[in-house]
KOLTORDO-594278 format. One line per 10 residues: number of its first residue (from 0); their letters; for each residue x, z, y of N, C-alpha, C, CB. Coordinates in Angstrom, 1 decimal, always signed. Glycine has a CB too. Layout:
BEGIN
NUM	a	X/Z/Y/X/Z/Y/X/Z/Y/X/Z/Y; ...
# end
This chain:
BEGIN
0	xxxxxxxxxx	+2.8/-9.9/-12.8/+2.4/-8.9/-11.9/+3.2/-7.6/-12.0/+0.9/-8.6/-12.0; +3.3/-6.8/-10.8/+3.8/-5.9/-11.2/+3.2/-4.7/-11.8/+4.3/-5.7/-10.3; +3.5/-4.0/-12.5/+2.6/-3.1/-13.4/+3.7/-1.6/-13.0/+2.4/-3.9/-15.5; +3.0/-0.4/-12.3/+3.7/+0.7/-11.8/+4.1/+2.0/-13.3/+2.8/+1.2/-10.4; +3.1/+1.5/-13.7/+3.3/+2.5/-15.3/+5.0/+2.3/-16.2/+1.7/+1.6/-16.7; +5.3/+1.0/-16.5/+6.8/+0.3/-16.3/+8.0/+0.7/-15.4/+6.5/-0.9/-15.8; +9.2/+1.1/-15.8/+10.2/+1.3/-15.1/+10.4/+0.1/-14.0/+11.2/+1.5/-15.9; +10.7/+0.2/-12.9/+10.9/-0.5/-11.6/+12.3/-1.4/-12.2/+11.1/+0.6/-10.2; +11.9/-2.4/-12.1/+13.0/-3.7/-12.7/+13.6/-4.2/-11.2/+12.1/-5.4/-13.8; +14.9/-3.9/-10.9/+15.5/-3.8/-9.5/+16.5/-5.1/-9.6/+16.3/-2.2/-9.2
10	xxxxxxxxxx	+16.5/-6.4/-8.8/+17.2/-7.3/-8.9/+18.6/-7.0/-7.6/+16.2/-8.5/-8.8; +19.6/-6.4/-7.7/+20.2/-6.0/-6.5/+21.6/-6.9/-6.3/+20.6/-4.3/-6.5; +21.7/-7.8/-5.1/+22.2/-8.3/-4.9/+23.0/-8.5/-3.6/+21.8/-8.7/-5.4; +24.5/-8.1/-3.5/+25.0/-7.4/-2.8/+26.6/-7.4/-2.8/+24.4/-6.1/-3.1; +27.4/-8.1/-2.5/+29.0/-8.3/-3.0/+30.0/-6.8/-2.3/+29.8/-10.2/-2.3; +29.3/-5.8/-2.0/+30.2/-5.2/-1.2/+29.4/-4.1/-2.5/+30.2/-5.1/+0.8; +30.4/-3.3/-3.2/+30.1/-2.3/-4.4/+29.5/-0.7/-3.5/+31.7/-2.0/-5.3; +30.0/-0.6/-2.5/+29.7/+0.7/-1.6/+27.8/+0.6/-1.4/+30.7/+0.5/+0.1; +27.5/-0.4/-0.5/+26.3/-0.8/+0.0/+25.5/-0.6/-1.3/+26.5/-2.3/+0.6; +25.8/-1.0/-3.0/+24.8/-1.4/-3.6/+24.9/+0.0/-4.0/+24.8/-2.7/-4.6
20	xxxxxxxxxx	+25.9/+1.3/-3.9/+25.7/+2.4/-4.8/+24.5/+3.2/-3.8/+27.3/+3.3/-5.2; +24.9/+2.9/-2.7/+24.1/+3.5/-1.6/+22.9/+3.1/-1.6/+24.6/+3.3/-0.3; +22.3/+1.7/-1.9/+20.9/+1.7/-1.9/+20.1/+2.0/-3.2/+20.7/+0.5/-1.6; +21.3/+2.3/-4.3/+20.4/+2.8/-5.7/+20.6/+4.2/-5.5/+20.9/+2.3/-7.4; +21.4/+4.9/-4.9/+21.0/+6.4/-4.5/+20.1/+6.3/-4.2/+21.5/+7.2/-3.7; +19.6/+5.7/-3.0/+18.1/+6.3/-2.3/+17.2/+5.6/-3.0/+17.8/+5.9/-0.6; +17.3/+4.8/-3.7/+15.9/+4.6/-4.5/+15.5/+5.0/-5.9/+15.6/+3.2/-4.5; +16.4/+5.8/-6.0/+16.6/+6.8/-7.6/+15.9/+7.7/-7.1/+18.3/+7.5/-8.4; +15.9/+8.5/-5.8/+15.3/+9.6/-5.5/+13.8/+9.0/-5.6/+15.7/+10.2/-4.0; +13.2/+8.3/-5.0/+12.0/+7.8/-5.1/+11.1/+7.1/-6.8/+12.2/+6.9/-4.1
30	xxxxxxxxxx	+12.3/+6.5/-7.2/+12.0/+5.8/-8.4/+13.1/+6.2/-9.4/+12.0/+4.4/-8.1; +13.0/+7.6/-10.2/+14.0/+7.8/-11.1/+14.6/+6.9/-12.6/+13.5/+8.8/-11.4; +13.1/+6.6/-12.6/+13.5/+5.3/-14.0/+13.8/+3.8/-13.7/+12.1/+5.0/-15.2; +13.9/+3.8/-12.6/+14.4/+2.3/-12.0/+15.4/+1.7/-13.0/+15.1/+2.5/-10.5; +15.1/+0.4/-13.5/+16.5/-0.2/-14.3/+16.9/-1.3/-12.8/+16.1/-1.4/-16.5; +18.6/-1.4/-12.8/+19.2/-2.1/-11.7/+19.8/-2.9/-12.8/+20.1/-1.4/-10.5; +19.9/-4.1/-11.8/+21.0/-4.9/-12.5/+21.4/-5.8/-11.2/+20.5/-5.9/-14.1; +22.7/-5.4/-10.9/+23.7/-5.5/-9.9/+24.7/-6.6/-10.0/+24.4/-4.3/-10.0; +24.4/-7.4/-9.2/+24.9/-8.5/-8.9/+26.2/-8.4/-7.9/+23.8/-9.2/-8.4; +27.5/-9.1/-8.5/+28.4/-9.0/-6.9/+28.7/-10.5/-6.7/+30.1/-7.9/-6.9
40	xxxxxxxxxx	+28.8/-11.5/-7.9/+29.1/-13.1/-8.1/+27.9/-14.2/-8.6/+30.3/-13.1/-9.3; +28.8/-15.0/-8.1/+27.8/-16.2/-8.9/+27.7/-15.9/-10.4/+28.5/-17.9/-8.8; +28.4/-15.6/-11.1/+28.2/-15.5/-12.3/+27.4/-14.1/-12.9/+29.4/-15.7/-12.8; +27.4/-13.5/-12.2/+26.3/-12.2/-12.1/+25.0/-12.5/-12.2/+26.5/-11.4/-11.0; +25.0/-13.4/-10.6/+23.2/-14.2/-10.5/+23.2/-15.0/-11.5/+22.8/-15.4/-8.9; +23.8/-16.0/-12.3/+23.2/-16.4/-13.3/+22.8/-15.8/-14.9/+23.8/-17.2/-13.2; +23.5/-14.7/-14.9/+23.2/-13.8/-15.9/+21.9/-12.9/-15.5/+24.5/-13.0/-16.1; +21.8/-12.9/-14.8/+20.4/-11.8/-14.0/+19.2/-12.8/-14.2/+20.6/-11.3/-11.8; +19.6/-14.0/-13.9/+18.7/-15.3/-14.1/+17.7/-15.2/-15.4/+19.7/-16.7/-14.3; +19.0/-15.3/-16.6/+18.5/-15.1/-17.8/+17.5/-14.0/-18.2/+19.6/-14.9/-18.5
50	xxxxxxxxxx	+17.3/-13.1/-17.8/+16.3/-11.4/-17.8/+15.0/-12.4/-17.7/+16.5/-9.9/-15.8; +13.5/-11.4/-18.4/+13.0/-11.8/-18.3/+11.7/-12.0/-17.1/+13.1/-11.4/-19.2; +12.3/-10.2/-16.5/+11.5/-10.5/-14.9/+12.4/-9.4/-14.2/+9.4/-10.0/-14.8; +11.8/-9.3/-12.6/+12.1/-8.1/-11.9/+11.3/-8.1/-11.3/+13.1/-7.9/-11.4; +10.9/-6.8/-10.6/+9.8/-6.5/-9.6/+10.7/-6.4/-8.8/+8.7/-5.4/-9.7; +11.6/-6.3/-8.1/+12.1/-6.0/-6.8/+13.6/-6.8/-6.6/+12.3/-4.4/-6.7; +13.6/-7.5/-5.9/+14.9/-7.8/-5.1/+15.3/-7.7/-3.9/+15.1/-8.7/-5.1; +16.4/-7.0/-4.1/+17.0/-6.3/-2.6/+18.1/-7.0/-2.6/+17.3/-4.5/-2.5; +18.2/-8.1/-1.5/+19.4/-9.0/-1.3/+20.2/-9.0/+0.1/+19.0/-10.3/-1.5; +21.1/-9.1/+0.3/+22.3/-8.9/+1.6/+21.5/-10.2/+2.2/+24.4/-9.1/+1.2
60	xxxxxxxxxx	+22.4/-10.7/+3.4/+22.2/-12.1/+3.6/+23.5/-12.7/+3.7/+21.4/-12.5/+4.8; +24.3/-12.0/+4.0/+26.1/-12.7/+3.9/+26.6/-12.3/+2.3/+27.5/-11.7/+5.3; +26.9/-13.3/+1.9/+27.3/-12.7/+0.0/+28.6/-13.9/+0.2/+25.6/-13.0/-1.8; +29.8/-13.7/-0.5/+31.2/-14.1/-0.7/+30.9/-15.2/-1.3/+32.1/-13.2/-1.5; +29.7/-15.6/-2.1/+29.6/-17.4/-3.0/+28.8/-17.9/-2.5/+29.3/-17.6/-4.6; +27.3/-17.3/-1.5/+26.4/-18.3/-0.9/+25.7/-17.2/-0.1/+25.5/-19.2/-1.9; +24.4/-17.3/+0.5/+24.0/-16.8/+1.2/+22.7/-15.8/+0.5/+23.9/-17.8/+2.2; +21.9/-15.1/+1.1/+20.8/-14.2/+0.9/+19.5/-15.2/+0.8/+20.7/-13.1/+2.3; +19.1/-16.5/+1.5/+18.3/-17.2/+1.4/+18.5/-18.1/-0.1/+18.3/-17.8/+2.7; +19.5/-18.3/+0.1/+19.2/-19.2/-1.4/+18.9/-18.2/-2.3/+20.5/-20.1/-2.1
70	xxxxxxxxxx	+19.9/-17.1/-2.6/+19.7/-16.0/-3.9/+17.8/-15.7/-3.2/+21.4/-14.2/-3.7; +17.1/-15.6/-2.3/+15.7/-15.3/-2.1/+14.7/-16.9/-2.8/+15.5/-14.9/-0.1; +15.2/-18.1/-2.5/+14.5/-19.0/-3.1/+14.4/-18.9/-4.6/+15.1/-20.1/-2.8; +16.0/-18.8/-5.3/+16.1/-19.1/-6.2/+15.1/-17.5/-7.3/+17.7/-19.4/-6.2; +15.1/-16.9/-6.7/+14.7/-15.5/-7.2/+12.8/-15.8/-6.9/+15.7/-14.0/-6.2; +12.6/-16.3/-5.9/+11.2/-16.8/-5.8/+10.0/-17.7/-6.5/+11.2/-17.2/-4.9; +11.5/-18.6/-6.7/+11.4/-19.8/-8.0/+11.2/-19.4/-9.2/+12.6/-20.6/-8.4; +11.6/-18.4/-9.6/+11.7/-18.0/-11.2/+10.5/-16.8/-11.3/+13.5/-17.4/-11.7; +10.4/-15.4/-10.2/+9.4/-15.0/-10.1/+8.4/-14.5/-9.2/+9.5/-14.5/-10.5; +8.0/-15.5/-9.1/+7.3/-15.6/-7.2/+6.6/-14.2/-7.1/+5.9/-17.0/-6.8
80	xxxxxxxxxx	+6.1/-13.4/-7.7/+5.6/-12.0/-7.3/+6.5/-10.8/-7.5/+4.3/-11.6/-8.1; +7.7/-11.3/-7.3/+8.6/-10.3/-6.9/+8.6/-9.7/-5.8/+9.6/-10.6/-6.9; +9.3/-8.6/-5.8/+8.9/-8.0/-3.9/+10.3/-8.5/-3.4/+8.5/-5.7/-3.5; +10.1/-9.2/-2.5/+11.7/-9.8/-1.8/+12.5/-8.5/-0.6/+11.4/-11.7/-0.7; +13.2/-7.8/-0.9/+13.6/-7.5/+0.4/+14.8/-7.8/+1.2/+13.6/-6.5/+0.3; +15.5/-8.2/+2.0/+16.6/-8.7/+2.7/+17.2/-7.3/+3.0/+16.3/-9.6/+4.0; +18.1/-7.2/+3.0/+19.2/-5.8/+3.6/+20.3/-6.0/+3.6/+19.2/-4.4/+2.9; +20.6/-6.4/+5.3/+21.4/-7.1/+5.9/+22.1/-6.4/+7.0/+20.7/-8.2/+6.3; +23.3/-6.4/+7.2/+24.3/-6.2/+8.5/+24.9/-7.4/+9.1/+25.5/-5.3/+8.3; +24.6/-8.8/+8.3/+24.9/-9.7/+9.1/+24.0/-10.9/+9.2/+25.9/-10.1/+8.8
90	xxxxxxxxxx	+22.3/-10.4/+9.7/+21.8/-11.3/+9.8/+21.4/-11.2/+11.6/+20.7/-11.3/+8.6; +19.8/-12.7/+11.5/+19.5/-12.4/+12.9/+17.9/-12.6/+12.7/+20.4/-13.4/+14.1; +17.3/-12.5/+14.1/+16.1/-13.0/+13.6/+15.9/-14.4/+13.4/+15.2/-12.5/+14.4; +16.4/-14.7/+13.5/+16.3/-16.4/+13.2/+16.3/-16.3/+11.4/+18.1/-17.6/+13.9; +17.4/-15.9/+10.7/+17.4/-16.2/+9.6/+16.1/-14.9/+8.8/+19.1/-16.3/+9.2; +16.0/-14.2/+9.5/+14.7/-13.8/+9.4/+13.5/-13.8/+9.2/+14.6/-13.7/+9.9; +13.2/-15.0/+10.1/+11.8/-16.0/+10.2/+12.3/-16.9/+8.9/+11.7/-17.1/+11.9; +13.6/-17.4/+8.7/+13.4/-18.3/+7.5/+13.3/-17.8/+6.0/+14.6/-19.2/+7.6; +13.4/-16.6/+6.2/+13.4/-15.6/+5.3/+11.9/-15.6/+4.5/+13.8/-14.2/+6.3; +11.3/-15.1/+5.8/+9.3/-15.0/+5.7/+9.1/-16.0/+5.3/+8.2/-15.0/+7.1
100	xxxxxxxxxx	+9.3/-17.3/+5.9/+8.9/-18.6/+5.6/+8.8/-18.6/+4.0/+10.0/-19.7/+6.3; +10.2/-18.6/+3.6/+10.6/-18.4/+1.9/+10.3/-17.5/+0.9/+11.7/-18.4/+1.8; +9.2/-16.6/+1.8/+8.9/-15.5/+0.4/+9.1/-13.9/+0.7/+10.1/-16.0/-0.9; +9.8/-14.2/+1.8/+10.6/-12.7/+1.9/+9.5/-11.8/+2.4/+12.2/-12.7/+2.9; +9.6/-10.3/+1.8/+8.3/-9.6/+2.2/+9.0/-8.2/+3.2/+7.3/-9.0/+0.6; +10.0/-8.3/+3.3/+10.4/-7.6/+4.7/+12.5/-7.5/+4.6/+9.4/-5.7/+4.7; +12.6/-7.3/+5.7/+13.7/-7.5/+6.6/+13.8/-6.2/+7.1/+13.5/-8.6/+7.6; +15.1/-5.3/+6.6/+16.1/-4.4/+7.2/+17.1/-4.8/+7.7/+16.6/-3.6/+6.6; +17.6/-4.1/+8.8/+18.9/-3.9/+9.4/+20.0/-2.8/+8.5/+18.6/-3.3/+11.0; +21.1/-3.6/+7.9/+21.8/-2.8/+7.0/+22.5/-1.4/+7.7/+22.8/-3.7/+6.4
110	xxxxxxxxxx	+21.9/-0.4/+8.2/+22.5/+1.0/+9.1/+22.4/+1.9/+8.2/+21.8/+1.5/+10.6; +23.2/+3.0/+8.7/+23.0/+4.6/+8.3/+22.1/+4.7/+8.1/+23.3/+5.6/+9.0; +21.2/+4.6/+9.1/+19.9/+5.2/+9.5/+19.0/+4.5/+8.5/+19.6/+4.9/+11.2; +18.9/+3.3/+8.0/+18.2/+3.0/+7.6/+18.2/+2.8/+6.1/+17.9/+2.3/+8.3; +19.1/+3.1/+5.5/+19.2/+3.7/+4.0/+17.9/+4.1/+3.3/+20.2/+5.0/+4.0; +18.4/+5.2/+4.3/+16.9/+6.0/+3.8/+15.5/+5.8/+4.5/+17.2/+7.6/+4.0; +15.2/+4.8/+4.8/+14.0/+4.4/+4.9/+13.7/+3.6/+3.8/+13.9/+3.9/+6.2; +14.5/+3.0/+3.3/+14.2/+1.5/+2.0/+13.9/+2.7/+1.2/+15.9/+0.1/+1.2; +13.0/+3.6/+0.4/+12.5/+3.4/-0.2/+11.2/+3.7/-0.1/+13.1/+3.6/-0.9; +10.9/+4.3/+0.9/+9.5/+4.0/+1.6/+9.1/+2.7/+2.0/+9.4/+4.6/+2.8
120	xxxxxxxxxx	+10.3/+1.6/+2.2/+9.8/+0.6/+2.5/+9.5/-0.2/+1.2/+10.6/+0.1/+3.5; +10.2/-0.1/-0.1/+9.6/-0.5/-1.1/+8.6/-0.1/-1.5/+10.0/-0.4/-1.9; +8.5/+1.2/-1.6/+7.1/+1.5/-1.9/+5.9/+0.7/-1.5/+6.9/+2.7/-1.4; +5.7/+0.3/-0.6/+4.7/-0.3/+0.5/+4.7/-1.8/-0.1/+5.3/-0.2/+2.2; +5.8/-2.4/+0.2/+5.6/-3.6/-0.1/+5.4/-3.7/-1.5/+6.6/-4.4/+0.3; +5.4/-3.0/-2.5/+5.0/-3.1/-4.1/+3.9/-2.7/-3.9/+5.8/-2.3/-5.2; +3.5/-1.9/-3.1/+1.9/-1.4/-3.0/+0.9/-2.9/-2.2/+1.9/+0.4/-1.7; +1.5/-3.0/-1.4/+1.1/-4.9/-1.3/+0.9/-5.9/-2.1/+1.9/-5.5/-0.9; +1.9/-6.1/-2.9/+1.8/-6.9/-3.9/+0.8/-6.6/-5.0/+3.0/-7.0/-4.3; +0.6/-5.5/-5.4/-0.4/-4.8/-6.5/-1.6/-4.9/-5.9/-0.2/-3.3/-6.8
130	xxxxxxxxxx	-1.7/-4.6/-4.9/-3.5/-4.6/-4.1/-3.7/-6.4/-3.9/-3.6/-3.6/-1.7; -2.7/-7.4/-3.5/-2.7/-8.9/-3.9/-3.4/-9.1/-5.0/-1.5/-9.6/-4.0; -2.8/-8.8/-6.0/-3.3/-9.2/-7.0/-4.1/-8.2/-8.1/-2.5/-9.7/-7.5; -4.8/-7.6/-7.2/-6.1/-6.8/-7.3/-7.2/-7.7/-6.8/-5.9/-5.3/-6.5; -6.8/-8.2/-5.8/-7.8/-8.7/-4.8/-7.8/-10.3/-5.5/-7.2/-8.5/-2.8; -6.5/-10.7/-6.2/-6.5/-12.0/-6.8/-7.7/-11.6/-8.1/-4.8/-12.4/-7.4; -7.2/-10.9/-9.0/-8.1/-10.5/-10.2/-9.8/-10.5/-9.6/-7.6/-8.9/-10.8; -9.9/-9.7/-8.8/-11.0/-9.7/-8.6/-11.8/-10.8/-7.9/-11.2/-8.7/-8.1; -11.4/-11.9/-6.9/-11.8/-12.9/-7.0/-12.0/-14.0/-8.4/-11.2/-13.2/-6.1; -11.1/-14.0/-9.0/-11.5/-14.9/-10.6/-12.9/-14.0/-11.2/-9.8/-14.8/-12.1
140	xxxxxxxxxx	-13.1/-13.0/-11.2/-13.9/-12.3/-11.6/-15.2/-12.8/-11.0/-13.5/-10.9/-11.3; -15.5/-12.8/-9.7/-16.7/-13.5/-8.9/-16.7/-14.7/-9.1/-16.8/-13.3/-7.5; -15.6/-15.5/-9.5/-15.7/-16.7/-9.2/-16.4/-17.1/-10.9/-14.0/-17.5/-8.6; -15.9/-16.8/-11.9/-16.5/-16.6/-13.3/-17.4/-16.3/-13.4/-16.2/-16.0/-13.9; -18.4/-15.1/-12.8/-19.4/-15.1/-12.6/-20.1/-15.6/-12.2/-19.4/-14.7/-12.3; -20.0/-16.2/-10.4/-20.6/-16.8/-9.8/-21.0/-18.5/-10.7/-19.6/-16.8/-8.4; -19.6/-19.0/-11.7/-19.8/-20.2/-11.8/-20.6/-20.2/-13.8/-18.1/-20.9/-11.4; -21.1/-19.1/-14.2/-21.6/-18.9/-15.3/-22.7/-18.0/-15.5/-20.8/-18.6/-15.9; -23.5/-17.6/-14.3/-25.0/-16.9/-14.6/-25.7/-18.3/-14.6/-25.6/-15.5/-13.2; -26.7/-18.0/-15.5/-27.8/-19.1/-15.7/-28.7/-19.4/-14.2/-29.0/-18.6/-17.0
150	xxxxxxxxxx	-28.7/-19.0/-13.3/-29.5/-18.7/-12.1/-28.5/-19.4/-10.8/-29.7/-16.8/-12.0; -29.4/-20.7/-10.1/-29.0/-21.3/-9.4/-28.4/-20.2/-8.2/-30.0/-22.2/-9.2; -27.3/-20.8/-7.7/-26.7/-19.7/-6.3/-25.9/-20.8/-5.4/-25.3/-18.2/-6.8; -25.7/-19.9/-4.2/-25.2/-21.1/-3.4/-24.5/-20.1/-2.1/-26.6/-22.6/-2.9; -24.3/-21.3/-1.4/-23.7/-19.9/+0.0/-23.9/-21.4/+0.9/-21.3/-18.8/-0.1; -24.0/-21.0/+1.6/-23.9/-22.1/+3.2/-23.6/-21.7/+4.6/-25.4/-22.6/+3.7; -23.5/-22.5/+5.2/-23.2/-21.7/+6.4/-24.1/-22.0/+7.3/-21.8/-21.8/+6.9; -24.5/-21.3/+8.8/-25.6/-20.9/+9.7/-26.1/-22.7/+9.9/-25.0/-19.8/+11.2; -25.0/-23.7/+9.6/-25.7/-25.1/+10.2/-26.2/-25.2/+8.6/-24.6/-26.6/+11.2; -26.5/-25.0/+8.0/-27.1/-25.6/+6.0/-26.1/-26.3/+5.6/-28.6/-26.9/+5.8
160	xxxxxxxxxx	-24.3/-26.0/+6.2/-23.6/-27.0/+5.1/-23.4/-26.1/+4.1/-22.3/-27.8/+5.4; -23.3/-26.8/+2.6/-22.9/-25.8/+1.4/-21.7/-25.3/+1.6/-22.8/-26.4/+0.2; -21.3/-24.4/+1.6/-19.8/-23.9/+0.9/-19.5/-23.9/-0.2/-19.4/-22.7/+1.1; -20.5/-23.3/-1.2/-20.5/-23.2/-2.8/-21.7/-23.2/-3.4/-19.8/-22.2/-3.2; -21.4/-24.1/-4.1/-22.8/-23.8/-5.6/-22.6/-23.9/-7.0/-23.9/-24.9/-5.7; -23.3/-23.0/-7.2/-22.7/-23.1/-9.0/-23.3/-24.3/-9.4/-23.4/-21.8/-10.1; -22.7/-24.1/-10.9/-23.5/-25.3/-11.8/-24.6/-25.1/-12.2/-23.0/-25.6/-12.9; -25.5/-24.0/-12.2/-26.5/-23.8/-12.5/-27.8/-24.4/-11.7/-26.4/-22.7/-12.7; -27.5/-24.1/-10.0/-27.6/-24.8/-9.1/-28.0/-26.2/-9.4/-26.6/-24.7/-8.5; -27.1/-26.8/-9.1/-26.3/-28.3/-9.4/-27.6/-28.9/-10.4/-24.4/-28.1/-10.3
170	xxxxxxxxxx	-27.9/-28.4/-11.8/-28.7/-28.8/-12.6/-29.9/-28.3/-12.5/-28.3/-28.6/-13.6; -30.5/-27.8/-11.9/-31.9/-27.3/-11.3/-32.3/-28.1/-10.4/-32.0/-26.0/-10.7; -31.2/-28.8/-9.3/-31.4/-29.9/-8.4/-31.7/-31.4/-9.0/-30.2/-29.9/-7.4; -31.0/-31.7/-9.8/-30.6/-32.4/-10.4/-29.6/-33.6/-10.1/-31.3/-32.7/-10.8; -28.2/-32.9/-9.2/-27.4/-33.6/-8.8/-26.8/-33.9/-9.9/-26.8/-33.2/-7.9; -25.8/-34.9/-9.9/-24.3/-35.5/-10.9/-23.8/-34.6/-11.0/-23.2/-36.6/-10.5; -23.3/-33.9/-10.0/-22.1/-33.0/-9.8/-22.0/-32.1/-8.7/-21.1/-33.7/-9.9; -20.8/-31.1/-8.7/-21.3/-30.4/-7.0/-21.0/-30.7/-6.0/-21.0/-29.2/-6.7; -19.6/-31.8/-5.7/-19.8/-32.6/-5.1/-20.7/-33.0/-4.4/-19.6/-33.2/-5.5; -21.2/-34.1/-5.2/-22.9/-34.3/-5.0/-23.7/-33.9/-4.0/-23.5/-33.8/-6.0
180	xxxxxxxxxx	-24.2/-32.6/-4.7/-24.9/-31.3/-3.6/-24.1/-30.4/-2.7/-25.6/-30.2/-4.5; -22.7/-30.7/-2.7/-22.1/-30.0/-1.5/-21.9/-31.1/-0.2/-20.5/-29.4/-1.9; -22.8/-32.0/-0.3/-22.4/-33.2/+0.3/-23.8/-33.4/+1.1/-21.8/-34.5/-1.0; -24.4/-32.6/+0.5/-26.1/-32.8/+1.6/-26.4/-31.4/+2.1/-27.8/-33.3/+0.5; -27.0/-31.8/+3.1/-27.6/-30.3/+4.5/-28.6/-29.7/+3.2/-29.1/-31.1/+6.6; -28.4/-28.6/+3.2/-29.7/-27.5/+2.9/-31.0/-28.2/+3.0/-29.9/-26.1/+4.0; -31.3/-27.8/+5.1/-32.4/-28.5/+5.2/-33.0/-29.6/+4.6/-32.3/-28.8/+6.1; -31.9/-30.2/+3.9/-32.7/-31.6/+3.2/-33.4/-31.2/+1.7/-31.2/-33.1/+2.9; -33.4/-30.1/+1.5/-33.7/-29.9/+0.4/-35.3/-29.0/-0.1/-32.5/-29.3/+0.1; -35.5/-29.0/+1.1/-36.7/-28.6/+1.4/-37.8/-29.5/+1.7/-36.5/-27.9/+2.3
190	xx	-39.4/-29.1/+1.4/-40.1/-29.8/+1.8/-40.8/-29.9/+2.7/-40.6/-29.8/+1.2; -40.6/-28.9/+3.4/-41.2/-28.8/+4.7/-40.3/-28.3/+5.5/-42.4/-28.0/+4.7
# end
């Protein structure tokens, strides 16, 4: 996960040297302790490979040995809660959509103009990713809960099918398993 206390671990990948100095200007202003590690070859991405994580990848989509979508798989593969960003002058929306599909958490048009918007736009999408897995943590939290108070619980919905029951549940009824009791109407559980 990404942890903001930590210097911003920047995966930048980018074969044109101008483009990559220009996007760590503008995100030094925002993020001063940012560590980059700047990719222009294949043999660059596989040395970046080796690192242990990065919270941010900012990738072209036209690169001189392969494209922006593989360098986005391959970087998804290794740390899927990375924040993916594309920053492109030669993409479209097509490769766009295949972009999303694969992970990618937003899509610039490589312009003047929009330099200086990327690092507001990181910001955000790291602020996404952190509230994810805020909202991840805190579901295991209920769910641990929910599945370890001594006190039968359950949830159903407006026709009496189960959605969930703990185990505590489960052995108060005296089903096998929850299965079992997620498998019968409420109503049936009643005596009258």
């Amino acid at each position: 996960p990404i942890v903001m206390h930590n210097a911003l671990q920047l995966l930048l990948v980018d074969d044109n040297s101008n483009d990559r100095e220009l996007v760590i200007a503008e995100l030094r202003r925002e993020f001063p302790d940012m560590q980059v590690e700047q990719v222009a070859d294949a043999d660059g991405l596989s040395h970046a490979f080796e690192q242990p994580r990065y919270d941010l990848l900012i990738v072209d989509y036209k690169l001189a040995w392969t494209d922006g979508l593989a360098v986005l798989r391959a970087t998804k593969a290794r740390w899927p809660e990375c924040v993916a960003i594309m920053f492109t002058g030669a993409g479209n929306e097509e490769i766009a959509v295949q972009a999303m599909k694969a992970g990618l958490d937003d899509y610039l048009t490589k312009s003047p103009k929009h330099f200086n918007r990327l690092p507001a736009r990181v910001r955000s999408n790291l602020e996404q990713v952190r509230q994810r897995h805020i909202l991840k943590e805190t579901q295991m939290s209920y769910l641990k809960l929910f599945d370890s108070v001594p006190i039968g619980l359950y949830r159903t919905n407006p026709k009496g099918q189960f959605l969930d029951a703990n185990p505590a549940l489960v052995q108060i009824l005296g089903y096998p398993d929850r299965p079992a009791l997620m498998a019968v109407n409420e109503a049936a559980l009643y005596v009258n």
